[in-house]
Every structure is written in structure tokens, then in C-alpha cells.
DSSP file (Angstrom, degrees, kcal/mol; ACC not computed):
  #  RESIDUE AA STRUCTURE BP1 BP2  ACC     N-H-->O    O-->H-N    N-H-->O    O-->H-N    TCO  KAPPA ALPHA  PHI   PSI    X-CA   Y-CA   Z-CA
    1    1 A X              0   0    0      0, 0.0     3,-0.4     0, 0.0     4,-0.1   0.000 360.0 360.0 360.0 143.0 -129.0  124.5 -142.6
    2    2 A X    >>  +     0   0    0      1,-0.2     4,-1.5     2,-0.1     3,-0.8   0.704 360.0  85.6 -95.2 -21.3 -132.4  122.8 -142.4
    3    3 A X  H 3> S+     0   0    0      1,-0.2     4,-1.1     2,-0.1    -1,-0.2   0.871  91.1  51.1 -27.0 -51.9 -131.3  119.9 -145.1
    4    4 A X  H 3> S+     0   0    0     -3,-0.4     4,-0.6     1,-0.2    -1,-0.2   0.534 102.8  47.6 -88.6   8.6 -129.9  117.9 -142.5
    5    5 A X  H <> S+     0   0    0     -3,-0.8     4,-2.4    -4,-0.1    -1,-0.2   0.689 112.8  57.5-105.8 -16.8 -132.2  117.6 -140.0
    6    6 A X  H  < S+     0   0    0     -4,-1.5     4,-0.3     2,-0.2    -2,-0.2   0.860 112.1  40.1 -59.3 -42.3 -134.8  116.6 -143.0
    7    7 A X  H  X S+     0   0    0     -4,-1.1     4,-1.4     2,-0.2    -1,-0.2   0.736 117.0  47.9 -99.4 -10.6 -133.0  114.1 -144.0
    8    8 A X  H  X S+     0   0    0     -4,-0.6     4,-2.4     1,-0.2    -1,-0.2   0.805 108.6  55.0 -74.0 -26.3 -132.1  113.0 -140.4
    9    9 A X  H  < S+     0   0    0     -4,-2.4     4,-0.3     1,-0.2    -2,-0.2   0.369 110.6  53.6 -96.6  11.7 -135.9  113.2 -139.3
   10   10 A X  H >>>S+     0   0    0     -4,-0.3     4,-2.6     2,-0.1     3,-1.3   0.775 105.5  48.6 -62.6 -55.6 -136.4  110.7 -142.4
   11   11 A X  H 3X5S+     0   0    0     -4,-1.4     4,-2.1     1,-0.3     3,-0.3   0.851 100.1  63.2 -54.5 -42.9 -134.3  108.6 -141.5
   12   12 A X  H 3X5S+     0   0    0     -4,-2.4     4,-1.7     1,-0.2    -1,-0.3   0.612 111.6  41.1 -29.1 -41.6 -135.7  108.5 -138.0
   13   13 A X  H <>>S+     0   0    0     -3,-1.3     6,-2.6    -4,-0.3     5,-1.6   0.566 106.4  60.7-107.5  18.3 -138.9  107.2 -139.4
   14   14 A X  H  <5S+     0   0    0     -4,-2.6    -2,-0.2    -3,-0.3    -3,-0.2   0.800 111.9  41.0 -78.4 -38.7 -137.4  105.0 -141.8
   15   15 A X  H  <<S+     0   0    0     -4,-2.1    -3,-0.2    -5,-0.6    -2,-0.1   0.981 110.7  54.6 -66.7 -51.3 -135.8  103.2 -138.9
   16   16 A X  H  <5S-     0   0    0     -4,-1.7    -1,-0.2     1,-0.1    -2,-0.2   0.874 121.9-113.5 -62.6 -28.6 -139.0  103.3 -136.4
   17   17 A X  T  <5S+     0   0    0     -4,-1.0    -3,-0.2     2,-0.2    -4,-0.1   0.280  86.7 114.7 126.1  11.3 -140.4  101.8 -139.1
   18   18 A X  S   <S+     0   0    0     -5,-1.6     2,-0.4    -6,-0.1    -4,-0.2   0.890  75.5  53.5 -86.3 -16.2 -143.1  104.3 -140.7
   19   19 A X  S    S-     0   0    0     -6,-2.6     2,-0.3    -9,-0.2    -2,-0.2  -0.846  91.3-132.1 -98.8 140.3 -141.4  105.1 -143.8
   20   20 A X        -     0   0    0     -2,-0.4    -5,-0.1     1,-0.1     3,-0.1  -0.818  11.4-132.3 -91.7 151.1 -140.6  101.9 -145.6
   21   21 A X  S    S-     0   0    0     -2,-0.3     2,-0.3     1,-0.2    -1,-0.1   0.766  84.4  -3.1-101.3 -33.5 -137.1  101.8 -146.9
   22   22 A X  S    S-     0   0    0     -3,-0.0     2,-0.4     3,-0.0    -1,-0.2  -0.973  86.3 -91.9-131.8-168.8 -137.9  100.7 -150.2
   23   23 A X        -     0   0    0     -2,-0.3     3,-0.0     1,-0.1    -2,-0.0  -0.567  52.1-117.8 -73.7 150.5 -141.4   99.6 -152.1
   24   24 A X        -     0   0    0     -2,-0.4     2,-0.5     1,-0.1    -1,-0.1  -0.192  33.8-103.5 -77.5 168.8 -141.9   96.0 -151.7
   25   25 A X    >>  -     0   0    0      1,-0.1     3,-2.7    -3,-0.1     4,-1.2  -0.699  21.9-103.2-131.3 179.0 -141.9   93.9 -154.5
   26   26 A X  H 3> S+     0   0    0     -2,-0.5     4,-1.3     1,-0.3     5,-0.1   0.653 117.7  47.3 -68.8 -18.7 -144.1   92.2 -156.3
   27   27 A X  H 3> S+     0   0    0     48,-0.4     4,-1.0    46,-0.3    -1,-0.3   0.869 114.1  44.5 -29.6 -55.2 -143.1   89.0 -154.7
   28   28 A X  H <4>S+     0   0    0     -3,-2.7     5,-2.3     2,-0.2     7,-0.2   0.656 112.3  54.7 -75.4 -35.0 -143.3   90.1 -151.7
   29   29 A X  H ><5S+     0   0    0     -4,-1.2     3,-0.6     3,-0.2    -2,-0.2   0.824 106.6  56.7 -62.5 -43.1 -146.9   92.0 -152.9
   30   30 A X  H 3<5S+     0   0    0     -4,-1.3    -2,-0.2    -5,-0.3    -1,-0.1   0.658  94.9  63.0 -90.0 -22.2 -148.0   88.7 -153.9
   31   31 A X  T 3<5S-     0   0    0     -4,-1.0    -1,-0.2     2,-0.2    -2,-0.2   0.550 116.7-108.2 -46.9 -36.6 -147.4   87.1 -150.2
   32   32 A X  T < 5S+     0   0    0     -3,-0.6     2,-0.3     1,-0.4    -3,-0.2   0.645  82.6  95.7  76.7  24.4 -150.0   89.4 -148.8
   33   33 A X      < -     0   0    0     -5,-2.3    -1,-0.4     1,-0.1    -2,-0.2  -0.919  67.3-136.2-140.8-177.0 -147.5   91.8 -146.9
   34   34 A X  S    S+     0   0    0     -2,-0.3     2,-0.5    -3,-0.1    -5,-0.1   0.208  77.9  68.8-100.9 -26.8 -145.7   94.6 -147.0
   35   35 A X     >  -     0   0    0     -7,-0.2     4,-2.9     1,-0.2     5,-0.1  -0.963  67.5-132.8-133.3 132.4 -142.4   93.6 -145.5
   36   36 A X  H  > S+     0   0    0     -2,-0.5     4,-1.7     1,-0.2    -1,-0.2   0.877 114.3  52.1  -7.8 -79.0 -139.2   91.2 -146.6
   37   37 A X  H  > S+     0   0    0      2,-0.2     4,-1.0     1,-0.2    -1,-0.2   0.757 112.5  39.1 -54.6 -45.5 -139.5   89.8 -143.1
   38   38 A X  H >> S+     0   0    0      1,-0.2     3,-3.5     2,-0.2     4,-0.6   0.949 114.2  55.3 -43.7 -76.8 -143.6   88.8 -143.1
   39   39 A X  H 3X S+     0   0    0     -4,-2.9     4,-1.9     1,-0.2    -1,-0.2   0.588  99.6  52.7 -54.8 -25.0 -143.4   87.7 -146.5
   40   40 A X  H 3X S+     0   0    0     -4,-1.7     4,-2.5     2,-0.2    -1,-0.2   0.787 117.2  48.1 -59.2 -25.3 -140.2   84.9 -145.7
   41   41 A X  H <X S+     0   0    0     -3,-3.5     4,-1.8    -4,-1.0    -1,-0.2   0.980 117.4  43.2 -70.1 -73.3 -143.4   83.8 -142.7
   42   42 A X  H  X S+     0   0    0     -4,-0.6     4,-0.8     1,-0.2    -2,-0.2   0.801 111.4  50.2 -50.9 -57.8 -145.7   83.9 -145.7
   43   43 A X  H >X S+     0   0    0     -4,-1.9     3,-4.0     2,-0.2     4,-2.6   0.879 107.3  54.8 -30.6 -78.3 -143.4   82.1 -148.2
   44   44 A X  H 3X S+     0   0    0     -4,-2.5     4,-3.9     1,-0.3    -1,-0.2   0.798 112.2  42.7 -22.0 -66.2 -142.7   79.0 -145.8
   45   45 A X  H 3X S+     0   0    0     -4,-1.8     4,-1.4     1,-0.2    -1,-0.3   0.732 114.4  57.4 -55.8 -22.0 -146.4   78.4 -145.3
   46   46 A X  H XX S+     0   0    0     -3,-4.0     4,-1.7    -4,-0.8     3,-0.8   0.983 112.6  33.6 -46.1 -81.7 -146.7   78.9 -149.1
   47   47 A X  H 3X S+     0   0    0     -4,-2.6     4,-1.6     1,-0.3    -2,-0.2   0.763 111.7  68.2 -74.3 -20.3 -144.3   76.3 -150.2
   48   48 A X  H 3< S+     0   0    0     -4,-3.9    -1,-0.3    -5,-0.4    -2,-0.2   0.977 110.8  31.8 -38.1 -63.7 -145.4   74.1 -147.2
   49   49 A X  H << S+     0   0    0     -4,-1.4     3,-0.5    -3,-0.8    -2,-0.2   0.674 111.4  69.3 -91.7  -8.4 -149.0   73.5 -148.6
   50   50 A X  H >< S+     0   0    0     -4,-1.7     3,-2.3     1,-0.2     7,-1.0   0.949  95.3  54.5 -35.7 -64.6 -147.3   73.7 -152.2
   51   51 A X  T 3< S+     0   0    0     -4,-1.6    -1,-0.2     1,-0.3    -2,-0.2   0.608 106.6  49.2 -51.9 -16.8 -145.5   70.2 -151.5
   52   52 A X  T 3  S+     0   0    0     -3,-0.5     2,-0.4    -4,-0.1    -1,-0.3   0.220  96.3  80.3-114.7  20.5 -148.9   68.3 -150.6
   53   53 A X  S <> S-     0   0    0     -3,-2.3     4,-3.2     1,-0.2    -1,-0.0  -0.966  76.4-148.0-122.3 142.9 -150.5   69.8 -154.0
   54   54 A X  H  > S+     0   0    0     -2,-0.4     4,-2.1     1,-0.2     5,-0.4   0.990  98.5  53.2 -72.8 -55.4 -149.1   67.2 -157.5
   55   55 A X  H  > S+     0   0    0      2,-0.2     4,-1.7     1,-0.2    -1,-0.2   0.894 112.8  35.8 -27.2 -53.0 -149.4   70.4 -159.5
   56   56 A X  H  > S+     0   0    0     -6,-0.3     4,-2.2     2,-0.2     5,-0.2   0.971 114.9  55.4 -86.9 -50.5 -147.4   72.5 -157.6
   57   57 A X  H  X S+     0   0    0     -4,-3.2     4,-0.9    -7,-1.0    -1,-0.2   0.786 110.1  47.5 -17.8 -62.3 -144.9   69.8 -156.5
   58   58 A X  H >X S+     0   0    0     -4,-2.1     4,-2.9     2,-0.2     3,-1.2   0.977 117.1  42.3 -36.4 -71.0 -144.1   68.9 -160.3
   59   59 A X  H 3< S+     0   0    0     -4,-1.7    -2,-0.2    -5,-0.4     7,-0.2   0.900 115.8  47.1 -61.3 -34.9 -143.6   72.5 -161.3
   60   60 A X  H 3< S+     0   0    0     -4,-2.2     4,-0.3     2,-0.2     3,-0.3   0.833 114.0  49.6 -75.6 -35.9 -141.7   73.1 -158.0
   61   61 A X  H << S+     0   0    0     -3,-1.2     3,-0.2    -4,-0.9    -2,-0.2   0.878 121.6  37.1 -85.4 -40.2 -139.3   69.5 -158.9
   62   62 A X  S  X S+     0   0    0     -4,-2.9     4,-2.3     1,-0.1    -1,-0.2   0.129  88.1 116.2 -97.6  27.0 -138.8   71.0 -162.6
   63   63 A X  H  > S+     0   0    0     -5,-0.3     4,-1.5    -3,-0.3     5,-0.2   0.962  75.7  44.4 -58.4 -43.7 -138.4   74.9 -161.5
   64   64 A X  H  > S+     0   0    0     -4,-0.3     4,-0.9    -3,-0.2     5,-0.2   0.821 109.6  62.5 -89.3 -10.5 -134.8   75.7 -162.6
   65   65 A X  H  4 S+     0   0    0      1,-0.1    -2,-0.2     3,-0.1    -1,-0.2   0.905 114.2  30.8 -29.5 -59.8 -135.5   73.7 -166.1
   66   66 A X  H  < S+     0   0    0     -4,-2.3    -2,-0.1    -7,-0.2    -1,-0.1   0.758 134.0  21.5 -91.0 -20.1 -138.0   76.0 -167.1
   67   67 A X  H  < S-     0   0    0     -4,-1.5    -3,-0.1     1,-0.1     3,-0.1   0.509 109.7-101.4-136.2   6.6 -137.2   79.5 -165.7
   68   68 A X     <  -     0   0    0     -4,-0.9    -1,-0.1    -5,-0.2    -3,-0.1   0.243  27.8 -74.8  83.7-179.0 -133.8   79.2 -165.1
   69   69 A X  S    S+     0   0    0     -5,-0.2     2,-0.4    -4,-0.1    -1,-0.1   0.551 106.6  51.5 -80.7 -28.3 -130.8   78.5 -162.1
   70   70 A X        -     0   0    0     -3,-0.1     2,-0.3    -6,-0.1    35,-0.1  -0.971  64.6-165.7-148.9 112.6 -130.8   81.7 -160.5
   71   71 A X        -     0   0    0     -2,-0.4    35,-1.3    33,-0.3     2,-0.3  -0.755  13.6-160.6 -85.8 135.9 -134.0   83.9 -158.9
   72   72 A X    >   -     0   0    0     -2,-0.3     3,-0.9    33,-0.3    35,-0.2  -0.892  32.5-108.6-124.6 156.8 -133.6   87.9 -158.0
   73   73 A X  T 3  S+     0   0    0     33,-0.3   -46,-0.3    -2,-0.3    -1,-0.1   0.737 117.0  53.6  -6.4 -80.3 -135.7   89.8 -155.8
   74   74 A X  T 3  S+     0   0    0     32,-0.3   -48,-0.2   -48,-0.1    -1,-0.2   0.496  75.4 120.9 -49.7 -26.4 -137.1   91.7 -158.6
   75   75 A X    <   -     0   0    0     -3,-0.9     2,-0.8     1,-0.1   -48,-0.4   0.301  61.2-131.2 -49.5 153.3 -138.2   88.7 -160.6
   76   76 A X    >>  -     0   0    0      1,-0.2     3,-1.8   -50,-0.1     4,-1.3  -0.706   7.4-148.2-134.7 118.7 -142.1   88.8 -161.2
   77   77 A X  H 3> S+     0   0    0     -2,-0.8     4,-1.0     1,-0.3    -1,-0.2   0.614  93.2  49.6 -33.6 -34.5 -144.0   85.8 -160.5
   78   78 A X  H 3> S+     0   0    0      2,-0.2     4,-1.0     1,-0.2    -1,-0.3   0.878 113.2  46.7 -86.8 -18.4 -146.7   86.0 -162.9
   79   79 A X  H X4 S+     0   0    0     -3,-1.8     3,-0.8     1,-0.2     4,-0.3   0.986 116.6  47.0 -63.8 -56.8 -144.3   86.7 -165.9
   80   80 A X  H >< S+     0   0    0     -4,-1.3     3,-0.9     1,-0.3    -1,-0.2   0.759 106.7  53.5 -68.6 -29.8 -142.4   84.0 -164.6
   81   81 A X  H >< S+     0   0    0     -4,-1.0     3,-2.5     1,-0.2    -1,-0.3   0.910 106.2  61.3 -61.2 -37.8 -145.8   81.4 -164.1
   82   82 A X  T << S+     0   0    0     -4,-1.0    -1,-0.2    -3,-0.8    -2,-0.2   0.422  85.3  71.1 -88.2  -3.9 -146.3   82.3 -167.9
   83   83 A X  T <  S+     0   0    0     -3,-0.9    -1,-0.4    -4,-0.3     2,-0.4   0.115  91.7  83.8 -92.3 -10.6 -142.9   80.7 -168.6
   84   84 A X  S <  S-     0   0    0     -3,-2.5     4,-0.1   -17,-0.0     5,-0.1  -0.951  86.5-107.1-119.2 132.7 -144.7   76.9 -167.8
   85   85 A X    >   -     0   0    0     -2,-0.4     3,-3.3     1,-0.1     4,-0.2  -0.201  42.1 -99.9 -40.1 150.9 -146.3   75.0 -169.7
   86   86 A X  G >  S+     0   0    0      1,-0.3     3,-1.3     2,-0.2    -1,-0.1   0.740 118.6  47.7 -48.5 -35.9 -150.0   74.9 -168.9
   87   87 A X  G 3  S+     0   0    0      1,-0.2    -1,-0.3   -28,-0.0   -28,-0.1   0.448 103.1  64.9 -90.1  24.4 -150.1   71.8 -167.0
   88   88 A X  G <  S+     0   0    0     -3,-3.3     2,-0.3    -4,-0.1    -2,-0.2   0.431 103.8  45.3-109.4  -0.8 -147.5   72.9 -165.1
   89   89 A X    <   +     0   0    0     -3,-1.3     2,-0.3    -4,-0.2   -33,-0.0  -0.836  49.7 161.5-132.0 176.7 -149.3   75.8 -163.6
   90   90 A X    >   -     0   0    0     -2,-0.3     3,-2.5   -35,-0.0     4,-0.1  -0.866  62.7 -48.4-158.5-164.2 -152.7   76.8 -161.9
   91   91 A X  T 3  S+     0   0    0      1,-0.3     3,-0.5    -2,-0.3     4,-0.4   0.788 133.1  45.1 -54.2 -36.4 -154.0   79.7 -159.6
   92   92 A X  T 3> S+     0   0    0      1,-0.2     4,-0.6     2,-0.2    -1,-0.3   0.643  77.3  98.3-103.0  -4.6 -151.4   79.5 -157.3
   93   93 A X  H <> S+     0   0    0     -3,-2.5     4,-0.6     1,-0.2    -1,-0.2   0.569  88.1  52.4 -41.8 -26.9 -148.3   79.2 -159.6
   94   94 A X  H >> S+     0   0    0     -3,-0.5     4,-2.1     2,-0.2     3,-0.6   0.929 114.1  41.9 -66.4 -71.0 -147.7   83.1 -159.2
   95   95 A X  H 3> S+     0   0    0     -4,-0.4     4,-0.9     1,-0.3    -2,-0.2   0.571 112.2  51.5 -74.4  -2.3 -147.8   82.8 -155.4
   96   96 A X  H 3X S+     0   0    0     -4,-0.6     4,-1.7     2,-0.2    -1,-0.3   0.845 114.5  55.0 -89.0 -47.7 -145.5   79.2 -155.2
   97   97 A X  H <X S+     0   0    0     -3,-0.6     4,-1.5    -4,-0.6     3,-0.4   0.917 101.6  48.3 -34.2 -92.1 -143.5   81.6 -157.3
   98   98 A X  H  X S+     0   0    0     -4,-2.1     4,-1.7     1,-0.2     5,-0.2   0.815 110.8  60.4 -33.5 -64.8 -143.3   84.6 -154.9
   99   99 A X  H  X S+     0   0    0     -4,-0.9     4,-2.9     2,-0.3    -2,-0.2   0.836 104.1  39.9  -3.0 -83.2 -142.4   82.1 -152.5
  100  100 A X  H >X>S+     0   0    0     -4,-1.7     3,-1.9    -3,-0.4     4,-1.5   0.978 116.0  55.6 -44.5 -79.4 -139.4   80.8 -154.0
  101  101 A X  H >X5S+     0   0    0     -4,-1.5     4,-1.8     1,-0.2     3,-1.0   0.740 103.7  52.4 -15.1 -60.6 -138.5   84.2 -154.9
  102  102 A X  H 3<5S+     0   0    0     -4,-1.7    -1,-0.2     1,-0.3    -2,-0.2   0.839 120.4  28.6 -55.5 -44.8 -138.7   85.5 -151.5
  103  103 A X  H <<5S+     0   0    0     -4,-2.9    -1,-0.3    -3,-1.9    -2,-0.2   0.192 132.6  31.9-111.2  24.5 -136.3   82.7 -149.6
  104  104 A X  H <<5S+     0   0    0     -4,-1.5     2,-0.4    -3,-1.0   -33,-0.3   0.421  95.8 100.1-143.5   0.2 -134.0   81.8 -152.6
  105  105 A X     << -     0   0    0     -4,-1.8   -33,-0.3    -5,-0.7   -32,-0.2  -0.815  48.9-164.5 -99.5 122.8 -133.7   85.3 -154.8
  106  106 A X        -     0   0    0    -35,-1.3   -33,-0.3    -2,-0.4   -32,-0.3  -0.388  30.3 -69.5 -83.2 165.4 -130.8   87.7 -154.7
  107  107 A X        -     0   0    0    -35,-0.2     2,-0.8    -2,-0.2    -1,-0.2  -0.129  39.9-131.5 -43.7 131.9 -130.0   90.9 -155.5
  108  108 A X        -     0   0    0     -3,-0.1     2,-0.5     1,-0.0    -1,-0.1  -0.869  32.0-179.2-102.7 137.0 -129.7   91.6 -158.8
  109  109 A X        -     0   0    0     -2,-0.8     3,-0.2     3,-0.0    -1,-0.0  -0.923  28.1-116.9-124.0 122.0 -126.5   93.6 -159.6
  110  110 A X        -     0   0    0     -2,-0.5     2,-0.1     1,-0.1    -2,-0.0  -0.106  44.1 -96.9 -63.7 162.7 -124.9   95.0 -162.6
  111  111 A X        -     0   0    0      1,-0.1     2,-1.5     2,-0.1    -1,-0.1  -0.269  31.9-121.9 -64.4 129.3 -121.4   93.6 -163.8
  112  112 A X              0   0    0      1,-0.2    -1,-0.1    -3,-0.2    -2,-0.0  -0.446 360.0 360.0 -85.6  97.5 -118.5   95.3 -162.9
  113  113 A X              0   0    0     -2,-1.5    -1,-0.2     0, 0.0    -2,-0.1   0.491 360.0 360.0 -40.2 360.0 -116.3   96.5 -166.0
């Protein structure tokens, strides 16, 4: 049957890497790559130059206050910037955001009955 060799010669380029195994997300979008691993590269430098700006620092020092304890993978930074008060954000709040997201957000997963 020619089903399995379809789904083997996917997998084959999911693995070399030409098919991506899923779409990235918008964190990840917001990072300026394509891939988990880049964006966690992107993140660092992110929240590196985050820490020497007073804006981003503040928002960063009150983060689980406002938007709550727990970050997933899915979250999307600008919803979540829109969640601060105004002086608590600027242009880059979305991408300080994706940051976080990227090295501190899990999976989100439904509850088991």
C-alpha cells in the first residue's frame, strides 16, 4: 500500500528538517524565527536588553501581578501587552513578552476527568 511510505517519506522530511513539525507560534513569530530553538537564542538577548530599559524592567518586576502565575506556549504577546497598564508598556512589550513566553511557558493541556 502506498499510505505508508507517504507518511514515512513525511516524516523523513519532518526530521531532516524541511517540513516543520508544527507552525510556530506567535511568540516564537514575534522573536524573528521560525524555530523553538532560535527563538530561546532570540528570547535571552531579548530579556537581556529588557533589564537595562526602566520600562521594561518594571513591567518585567510586576509580570505575574498583572497577567497571571503561569505562561503557555500559545499565549499571545500582544493580547497579553494589552493586559498593562499604559505606562507599563511600550513598543517592545509584545516582544519582552514573547520572550518570557518562549523560556518560561508550558504546554497547555486539558484537565483530565
Amino acid at each position: 500500500m502506498w499510505l505508508p511510505r507517504i507518511v514515512k517519506s513525511l516524516r523523513d522530511l519532518v526530521t531532516a528538517g524541511a517540513v516543520p513539525e508544527t507552525a510556530p507560534s506567535k511568540a516564537v513569530r514575534l522573536l524573528g524565527v521560525a524555530r523553538m530553538a532560535d527563538a530561546r537564542v532570540q528570547a535571552a538577548h531579548a530579556l537581556a536588553g529588557a533589564r537595562r530599559c526602566t520600562c521594561c524592567r518594571d513591567m518585567l518586576e510586576h509580570l505575574y501581578e498583572r497577567v497571571g502565575s503561569t505562561l503557555f506556549l500559545d499565549d499571545d504577546p500582544e493580547q497579553l501587552a494589552q493586559s498593562l497598564e499604559d505606562g507599563e508598556r511600550d513598543g517592545f512589550t509584545a516582544r519582552v513578552l514573547a520572550a518570557c513566553i518562549v523560556l518560561s511557558g508550558r504546554e497547555r493541556v486539558a484537565p483530565v476527568s
